[in-house]
C-alpha positions as CSV (number, residue, x, y, z in Angstrom):
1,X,15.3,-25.4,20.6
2,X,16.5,-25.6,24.2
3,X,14.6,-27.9,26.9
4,X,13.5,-24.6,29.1
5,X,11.2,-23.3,26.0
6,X,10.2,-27.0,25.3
7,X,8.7,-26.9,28.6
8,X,7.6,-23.4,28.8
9,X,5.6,-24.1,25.3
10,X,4.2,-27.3,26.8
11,X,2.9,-26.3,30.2
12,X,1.5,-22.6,28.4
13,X,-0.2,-25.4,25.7
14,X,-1.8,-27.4,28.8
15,X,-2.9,-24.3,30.8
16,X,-4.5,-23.0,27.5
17,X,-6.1,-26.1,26.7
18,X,-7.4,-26.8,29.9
19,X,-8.7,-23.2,30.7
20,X,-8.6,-20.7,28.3
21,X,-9.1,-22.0,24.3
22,X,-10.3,-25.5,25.3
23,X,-11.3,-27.5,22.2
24,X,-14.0,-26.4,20.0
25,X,-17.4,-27.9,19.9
26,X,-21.0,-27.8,18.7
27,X,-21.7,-28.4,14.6
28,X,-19.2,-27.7,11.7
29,X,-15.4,-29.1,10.7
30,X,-12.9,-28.9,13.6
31,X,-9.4,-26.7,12.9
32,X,-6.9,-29.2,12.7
33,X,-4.9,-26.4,14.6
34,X,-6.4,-25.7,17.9
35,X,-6.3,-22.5,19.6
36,X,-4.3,-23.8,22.4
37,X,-1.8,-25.0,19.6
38,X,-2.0,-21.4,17.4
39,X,-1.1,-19.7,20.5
40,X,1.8,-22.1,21.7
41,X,3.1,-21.8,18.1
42,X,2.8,-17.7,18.4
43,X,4.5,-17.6,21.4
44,X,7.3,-19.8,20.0
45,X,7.5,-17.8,17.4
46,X,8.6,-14.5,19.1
47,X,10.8,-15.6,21.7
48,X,12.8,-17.8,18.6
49,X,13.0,-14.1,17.1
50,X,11.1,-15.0,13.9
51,X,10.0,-11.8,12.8
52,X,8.5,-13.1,9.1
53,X,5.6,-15.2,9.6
54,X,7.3,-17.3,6.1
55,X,10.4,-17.5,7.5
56,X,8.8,-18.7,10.6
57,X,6.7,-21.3,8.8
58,X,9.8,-22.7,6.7
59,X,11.7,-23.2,10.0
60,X,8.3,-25.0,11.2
61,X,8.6,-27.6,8.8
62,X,12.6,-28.4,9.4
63,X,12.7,-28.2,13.5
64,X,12.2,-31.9,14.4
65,X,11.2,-31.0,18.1
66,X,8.3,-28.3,17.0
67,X,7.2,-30.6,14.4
68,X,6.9,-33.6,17.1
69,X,4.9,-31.4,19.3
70,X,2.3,-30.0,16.6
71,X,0.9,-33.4,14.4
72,X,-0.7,-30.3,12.5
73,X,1.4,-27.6,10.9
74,X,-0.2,-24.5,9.0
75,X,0.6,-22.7,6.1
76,X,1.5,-19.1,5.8
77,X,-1.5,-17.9,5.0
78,X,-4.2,-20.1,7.1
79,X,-1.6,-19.2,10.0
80,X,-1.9,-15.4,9.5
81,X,-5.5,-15.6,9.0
82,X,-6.2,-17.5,12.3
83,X,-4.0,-15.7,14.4
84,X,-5.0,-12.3,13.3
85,X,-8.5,-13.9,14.4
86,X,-7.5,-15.1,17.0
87,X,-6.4,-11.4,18.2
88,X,-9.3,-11.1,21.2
89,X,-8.4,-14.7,22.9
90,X,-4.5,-13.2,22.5
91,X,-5.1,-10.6,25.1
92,X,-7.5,-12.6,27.0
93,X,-4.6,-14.9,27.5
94,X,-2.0,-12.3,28.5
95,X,-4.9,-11.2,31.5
96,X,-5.3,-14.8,32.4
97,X,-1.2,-15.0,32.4
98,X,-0.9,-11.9,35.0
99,X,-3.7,-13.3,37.5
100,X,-2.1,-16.6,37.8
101,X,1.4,-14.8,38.6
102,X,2.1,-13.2,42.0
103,X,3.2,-9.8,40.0
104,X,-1.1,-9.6,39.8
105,X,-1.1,-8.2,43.9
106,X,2.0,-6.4,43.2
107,X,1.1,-2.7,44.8
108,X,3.3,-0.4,42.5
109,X,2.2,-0.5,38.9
110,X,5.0,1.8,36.6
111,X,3.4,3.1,33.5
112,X,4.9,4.4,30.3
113,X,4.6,4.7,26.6
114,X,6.6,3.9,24.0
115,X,7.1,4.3,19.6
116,X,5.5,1.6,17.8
117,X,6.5,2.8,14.0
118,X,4.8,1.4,11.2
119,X,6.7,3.6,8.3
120,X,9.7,5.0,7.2
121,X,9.0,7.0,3.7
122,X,6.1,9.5,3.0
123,X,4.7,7.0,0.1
124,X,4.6,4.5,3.1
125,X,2.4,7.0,4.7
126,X,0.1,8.1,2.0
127,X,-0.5,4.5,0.6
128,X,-1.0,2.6,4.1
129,X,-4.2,1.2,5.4
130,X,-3.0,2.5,8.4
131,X,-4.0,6.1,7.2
132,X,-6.2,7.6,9.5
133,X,-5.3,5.6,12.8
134,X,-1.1,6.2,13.0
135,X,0.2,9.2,12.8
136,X,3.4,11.2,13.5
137,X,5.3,11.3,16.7
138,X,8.2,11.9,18.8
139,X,10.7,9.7,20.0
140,X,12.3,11.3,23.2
141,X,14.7,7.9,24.2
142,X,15.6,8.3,20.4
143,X,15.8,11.9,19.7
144,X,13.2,10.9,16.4
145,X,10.4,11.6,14.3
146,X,8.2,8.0,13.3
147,X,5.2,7.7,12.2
148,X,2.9,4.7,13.6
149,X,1.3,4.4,17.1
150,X,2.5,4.4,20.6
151,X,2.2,1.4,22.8
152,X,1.3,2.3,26.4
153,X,1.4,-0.1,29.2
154,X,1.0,-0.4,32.9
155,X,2.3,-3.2,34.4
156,X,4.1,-4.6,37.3
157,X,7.3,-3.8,38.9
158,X,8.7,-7.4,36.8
159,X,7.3,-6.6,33.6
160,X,3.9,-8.7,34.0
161,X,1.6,-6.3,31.4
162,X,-1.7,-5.2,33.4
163,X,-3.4,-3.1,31.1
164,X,-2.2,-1.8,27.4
165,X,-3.4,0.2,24.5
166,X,-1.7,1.2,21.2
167,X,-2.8,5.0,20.3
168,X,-2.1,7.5,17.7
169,X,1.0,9.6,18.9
170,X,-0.5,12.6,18.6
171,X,-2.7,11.5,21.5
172,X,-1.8,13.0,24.8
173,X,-0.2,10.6,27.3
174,X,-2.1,11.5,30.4
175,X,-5.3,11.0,28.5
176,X,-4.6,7.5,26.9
177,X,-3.7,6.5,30.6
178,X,-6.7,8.0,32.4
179,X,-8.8,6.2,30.2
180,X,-7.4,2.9,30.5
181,X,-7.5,3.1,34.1
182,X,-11.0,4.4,33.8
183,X,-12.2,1.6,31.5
184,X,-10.7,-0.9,33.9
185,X,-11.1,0.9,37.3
186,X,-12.1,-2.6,39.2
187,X,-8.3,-3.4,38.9
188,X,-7.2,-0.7,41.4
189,X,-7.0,-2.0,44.8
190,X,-6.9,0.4,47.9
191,X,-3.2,1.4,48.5
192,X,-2.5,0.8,44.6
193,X,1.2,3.3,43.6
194,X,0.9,4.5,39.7
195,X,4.7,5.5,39.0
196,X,5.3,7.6,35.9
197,X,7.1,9.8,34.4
198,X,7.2,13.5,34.3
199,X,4.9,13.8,31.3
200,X,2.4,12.6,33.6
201,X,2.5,15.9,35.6
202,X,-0.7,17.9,35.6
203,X,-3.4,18.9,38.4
204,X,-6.4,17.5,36.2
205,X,-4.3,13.8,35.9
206,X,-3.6,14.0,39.5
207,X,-7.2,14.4,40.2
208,X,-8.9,11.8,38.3
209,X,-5.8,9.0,39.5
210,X,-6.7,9.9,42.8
211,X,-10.8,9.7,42.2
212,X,-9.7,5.9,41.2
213,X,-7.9,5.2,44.2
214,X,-4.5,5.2,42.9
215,X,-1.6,7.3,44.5
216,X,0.5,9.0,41.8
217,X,4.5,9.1,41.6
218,X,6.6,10.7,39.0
219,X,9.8,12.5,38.8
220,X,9.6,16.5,40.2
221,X,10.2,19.2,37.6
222,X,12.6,21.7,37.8
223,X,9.9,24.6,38.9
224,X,8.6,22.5,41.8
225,X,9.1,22.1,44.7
226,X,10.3,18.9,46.4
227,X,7.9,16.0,46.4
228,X,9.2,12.6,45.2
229,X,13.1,13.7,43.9
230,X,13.8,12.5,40.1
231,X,13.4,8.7,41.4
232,X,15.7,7.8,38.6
233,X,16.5,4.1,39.5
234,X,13.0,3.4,39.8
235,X,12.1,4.9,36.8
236,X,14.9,2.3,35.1
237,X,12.2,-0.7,35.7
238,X,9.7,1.0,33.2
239,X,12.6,1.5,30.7
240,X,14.0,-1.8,30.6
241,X,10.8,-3.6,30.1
242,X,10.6,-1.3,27.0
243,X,13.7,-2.4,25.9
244,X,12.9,-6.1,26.6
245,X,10.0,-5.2,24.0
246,X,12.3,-3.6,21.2
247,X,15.8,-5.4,21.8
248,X,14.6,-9.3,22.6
249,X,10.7,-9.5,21.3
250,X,11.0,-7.5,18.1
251,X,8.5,-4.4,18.8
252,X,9.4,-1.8,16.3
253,X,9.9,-5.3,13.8
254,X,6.0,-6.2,14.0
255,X,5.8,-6.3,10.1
256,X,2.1,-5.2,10.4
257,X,0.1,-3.2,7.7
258,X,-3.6,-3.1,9.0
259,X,-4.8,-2.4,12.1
260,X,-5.5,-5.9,13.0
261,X,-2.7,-6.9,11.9
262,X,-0.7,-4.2,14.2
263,X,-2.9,-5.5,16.9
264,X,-1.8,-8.8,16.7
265,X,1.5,-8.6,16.5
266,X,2.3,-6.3,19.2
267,X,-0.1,-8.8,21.6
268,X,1.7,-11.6,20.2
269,X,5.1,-9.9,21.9
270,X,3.3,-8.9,24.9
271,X,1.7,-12.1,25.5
272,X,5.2,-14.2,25.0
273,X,6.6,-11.6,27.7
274,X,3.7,-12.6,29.8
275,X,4.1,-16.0,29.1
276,X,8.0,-16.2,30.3
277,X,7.4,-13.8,33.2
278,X,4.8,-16.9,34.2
279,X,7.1,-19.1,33.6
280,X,9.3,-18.1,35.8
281,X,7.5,-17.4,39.0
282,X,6.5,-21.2,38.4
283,X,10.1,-22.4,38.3
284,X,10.8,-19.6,40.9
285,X,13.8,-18.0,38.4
286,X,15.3,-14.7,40.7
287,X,15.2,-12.7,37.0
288,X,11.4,-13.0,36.6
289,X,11.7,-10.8,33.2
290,X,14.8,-13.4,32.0
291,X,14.1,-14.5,28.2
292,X,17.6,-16.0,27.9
293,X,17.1,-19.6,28.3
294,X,14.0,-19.3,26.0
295,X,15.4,-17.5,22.8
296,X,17.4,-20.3,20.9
């Protein structure tokens, strides 16, 4: 493990500790694994690129640095149980990371959605506690059929996630969006920019974005006319955050078979995206999205 995550996992450990999942108290046995410390480990875990939990656990109990920072290490199972728990405080935490980072008053906000698949085989499908909440979908950056949920995500121009939502694909786009922006309409500021892409087209979307305050971008069709050109390399920022999700954080790799557990993992990659874009602002890195020095 390099010094840069050994830092990043301690100063995320003291801001959680001190703020966010402070020690628990009243009646009852304490965890010997605070929250602070399950969501240090969780974040460790995806920027290492441990997809399997066991995997993850094994390497645990052999990495002399992680085990002199945890006295307390779990087990598979107790660790699954309590993060999957846990999976409320994980998104609370990924808020709590965006409003201490400048990319919180950023005034463009790019939105997108992307595949989140959860099985390959039709037995997968029949048999899958899942049944009922994924379902089939389109891959358009892939040219392919999954089957699982999509992600969608507004965030900042460097990545920072502001809002998200996992939804069955067969879902339309423009109505997963307007109802996140609905449900959380005391974000928008005056002035906010929505920038999407040309899925997002529609009078009726257009509408209820600009009932919230927010002023709608996208890409023009080919039968309109001329409004905003194809803005292809602002469109690119969207993109490679998706592919900062897949290619370094392990999105389509979640492992998850339940809901919650679909849940937690995909907030477990968005918070350690969160948690590095925080990191460096606070170091004041140029490449705020720059997971390099933290993924070995």
């Amino acid at each position: 493990m390099t010094k840069d995550l050994e830092t990043l996992l301690t100063e995320l450990y003291v801001l959680l500790d001190d703020h966010v999942a402070p020690p628990r108290t009243g009646r009852g046995r304490r965890p010997l694994l605070s929250d602070a410390e399950l969501l240090t480990l969780a974040v460790a875990q995806v920027l290492l690129g441990f997809d399997c939990e066991r995997r993850w656990i094994r390497h645990l109990h052999t990495d002399t640095t992680l085990r002199a920072m945890f006295p307390y290490l779990p087990a598979q199972p107790g660790y699954h149980k309590r993060l999957k728990a846990a999976r409320g405080l994980l998104a609370t935490v990924i808020r709590v990371l965006a409003q201490l980072s400048p990319s919180w008053h950023d005034d463009v906000w790019i939105t997108d959605a992307t595949a989140v698949p959860c099985g390959m085989s039709r037995e997968t499908v029949k048999r899958s506690d899942l049944a009922g909440y994924a379902g089939y979908g389109y891959c358009a950056s892939h040219s392919r059929f999954f089957w699982g949920f999509k992600l969608y995500l507004v965030c900042a121009g460097d990545g920072m996630p502001i809002m998200w939502a996992l939804a069955n694909p067969k879902i339309g786009e423009r109505e997963v969006v307007a109802a996140m922006l609905a449900r959380e309409h005391h974000l928008i500021r005056s002035g906010q920019v929505l920038l999407a892409d040309k899925g997002f087209a529609g009078k009726l979307f257009a509408a209820e974005t600009a009932a919230l305050g927010l002023r709608l971008l996208r890409p023009d069709r080919k039968d309109e006319t001329y409004r905003n050109g194809n803005l292809g390399g602002v469109r690119q920022w969207i993109e490679s955050v998706n592919q900062t999700l897949k290619g370094q954080l392990g999105l389509e790799k979640h492992g998850g078979r339940t809901v919650e557990g679909v849940f937690t993992r995909i907030a477990q990659r968005l918070l350690a995206m969160a948690a590095g874009i925080w990191h460096n602002w606070t170091i004041g890195n140029p490449a705020k999205r720059s997971l390099i020095a933290y993924d070995h």
